[in-house]
C-alpha positions as CSV (number, residue, x, y, z in Angstrom):
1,X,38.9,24.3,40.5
2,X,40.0,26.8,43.2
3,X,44.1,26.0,44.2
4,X,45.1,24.6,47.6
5,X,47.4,26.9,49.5
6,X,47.8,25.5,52.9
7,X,50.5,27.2,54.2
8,X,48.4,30.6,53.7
9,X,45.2,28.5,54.9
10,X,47.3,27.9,58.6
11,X,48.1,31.5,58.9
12,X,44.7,32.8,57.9
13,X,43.0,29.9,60.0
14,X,44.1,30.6,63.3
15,X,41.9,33.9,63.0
16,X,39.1,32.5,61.3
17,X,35.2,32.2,62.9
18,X,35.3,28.7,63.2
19,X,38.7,28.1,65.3
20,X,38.2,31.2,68.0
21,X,34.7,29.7,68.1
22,X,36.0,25.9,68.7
23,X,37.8,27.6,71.8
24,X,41.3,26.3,71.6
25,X,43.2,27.5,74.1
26,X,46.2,30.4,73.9
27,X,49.1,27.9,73.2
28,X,48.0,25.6,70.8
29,X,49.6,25.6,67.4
30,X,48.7,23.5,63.8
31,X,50.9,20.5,63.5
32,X,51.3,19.4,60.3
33,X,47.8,18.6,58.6
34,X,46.3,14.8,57.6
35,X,45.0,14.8,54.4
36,X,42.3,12.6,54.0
37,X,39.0,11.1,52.9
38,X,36.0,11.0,55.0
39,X,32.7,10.0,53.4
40,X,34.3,9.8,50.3
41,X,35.0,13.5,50.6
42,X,38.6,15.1,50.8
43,X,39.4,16.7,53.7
44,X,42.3,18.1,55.9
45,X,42.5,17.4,59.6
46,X,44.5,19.8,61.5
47,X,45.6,18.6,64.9
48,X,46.9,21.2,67.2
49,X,49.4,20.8,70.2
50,X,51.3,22.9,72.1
51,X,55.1,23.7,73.4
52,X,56.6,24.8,76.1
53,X,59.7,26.7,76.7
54,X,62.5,25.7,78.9
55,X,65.2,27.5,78.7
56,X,67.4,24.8,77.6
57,X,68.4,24.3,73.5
58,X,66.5,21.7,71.8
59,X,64.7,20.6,75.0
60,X,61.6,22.7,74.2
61,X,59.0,20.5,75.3
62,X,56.2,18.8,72.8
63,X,52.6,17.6,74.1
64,X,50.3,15.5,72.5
65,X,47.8,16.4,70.0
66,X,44.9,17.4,71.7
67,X,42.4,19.2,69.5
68,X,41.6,18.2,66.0
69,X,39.8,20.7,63.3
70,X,38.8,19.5,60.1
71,X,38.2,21.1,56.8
72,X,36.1,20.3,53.4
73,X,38.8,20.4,50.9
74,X,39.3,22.3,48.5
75,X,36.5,24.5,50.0
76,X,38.4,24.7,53.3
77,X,34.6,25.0,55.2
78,X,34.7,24.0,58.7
79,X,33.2,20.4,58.8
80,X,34.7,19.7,62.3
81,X,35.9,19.7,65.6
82,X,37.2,17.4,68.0
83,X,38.6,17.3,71.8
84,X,40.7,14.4,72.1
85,X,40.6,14.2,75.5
86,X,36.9,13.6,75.5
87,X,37.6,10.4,72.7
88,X,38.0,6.4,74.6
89,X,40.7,6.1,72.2
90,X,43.1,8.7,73.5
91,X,41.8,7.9,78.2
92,X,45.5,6.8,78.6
93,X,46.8,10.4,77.5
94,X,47.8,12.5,79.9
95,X,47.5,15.8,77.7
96,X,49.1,18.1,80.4
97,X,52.5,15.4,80.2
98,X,55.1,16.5,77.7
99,X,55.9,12.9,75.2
100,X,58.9,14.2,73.7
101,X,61.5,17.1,72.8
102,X,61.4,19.7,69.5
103,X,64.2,19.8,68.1
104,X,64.9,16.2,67.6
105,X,67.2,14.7,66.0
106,X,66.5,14.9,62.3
107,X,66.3,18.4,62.0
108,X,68.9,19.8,65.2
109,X,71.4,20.2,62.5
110,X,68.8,23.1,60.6
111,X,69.6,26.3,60.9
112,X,66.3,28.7,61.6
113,X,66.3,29.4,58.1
114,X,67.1,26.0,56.8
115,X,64.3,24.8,58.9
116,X,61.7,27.3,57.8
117,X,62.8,26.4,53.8
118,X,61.9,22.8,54.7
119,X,59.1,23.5,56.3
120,X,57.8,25.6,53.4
121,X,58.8,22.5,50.9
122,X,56.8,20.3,53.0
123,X,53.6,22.7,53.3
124,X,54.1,22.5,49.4
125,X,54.2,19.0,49.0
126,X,51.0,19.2,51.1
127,X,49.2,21.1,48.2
128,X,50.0,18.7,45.7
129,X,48.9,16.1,47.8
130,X,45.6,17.8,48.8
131,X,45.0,18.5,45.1
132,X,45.5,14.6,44.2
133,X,43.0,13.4,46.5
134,X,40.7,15.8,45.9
135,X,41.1,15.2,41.9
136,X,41.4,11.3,42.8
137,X,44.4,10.5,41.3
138,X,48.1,9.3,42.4
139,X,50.4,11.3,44.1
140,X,54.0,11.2,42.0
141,X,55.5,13.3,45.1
142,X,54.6,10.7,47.5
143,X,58.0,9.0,48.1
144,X,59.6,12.9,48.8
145,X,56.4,14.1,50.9
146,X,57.0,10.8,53.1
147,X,61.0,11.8,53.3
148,X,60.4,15.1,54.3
149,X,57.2,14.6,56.5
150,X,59.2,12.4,58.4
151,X,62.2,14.4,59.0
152,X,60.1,17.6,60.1
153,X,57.1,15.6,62.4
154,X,58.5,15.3,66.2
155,X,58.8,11.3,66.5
156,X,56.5,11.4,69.9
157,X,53.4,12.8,68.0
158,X,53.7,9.8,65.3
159,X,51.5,7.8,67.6
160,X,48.6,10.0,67.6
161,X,48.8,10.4,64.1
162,X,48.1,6.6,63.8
163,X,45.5,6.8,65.6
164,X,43.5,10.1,63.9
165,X,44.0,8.3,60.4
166,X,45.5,5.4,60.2
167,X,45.7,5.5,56.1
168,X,47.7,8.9,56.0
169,X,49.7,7.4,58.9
170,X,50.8,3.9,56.6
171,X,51.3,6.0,53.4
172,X,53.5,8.8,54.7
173,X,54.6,8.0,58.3
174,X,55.2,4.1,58.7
């Protein structure tokens, strides 16, 4: 069975066929992934959102999610795209108003390179994961994934990640 490396699959991805096809705009970036199962088929969803600068420590601003590719796993073929804006479920967003603040709380403390070793151990524990599901078996790493996907995910996105799966978000974010 081929490995799951997401973190190279998020640097490789940006330039891939299927994401400058989808059209994203210049200043979108992956948030962390949702592993989940769609048709009874494991998949990752890859919500992007974007930052904006301003000048200010730890007031860079955070958006919502607004685009959503998703991915056959462990394939990684392009099985999806979705504009959020264009979805009933998300008509109360205002996508161009910022919902919160990177760095928040839980990780303001990180150094750059403390926060770039975390992030690693999460994108990690997101292997594992992807592997469980797509093998159907439990995931022994799920109590630390949930500790660490929660210190790392900017509290304001949380919403929207209910929203796009509500399974991943009662397992790992709740």
């Amino acid at each position: 069975m081929k490995e799951i490396n997401i973190m190279e699959f998020l640097k490789e991805e940006k330039t891939g066929d299927f994401h400058l096809n989808c059209g994203l705009p210049i200043g979108y970036v992956a948030g962390f992934p949702i592993v989940a199962v769609k048709s009874g088929k494991a998949c990752l969803k890859i919500p992007f959102l974007k930052y904006k600068i301003t000048g200010q420590v730890d007031k860079t601003l955070v958006y919502p999610v607004k685009y959503v590719l998703t991915y056959s796993l462990p394939e990684m073929k392009p099985i999806g795209f979705e504009d959020l804006e264009y979805n009933i479920v998300f008509k109360h967003i205002d996508f161009n108003k910022p919902i919160g603040y990177f760095r928040h709380d839980a990780i303001k403390s990180l150094t750059k390179k403390a926060y770039a070793e975390k992030k690693n151990e999460l994108l990690e524990l997101y292997d594992d994961l992807a592997m469980t599901v797509v093998d159907k078996k439990p995931f022994s790493d799920g109590e630390e994934f949930k500790k660490v996907l929660n210190m790392m995910l900017e509290p304001s996105v949380k919403p929207i990640y209910k929203v796009l799966d509500r399974d991943f978000y009662d397992k790992y974010l709740a």
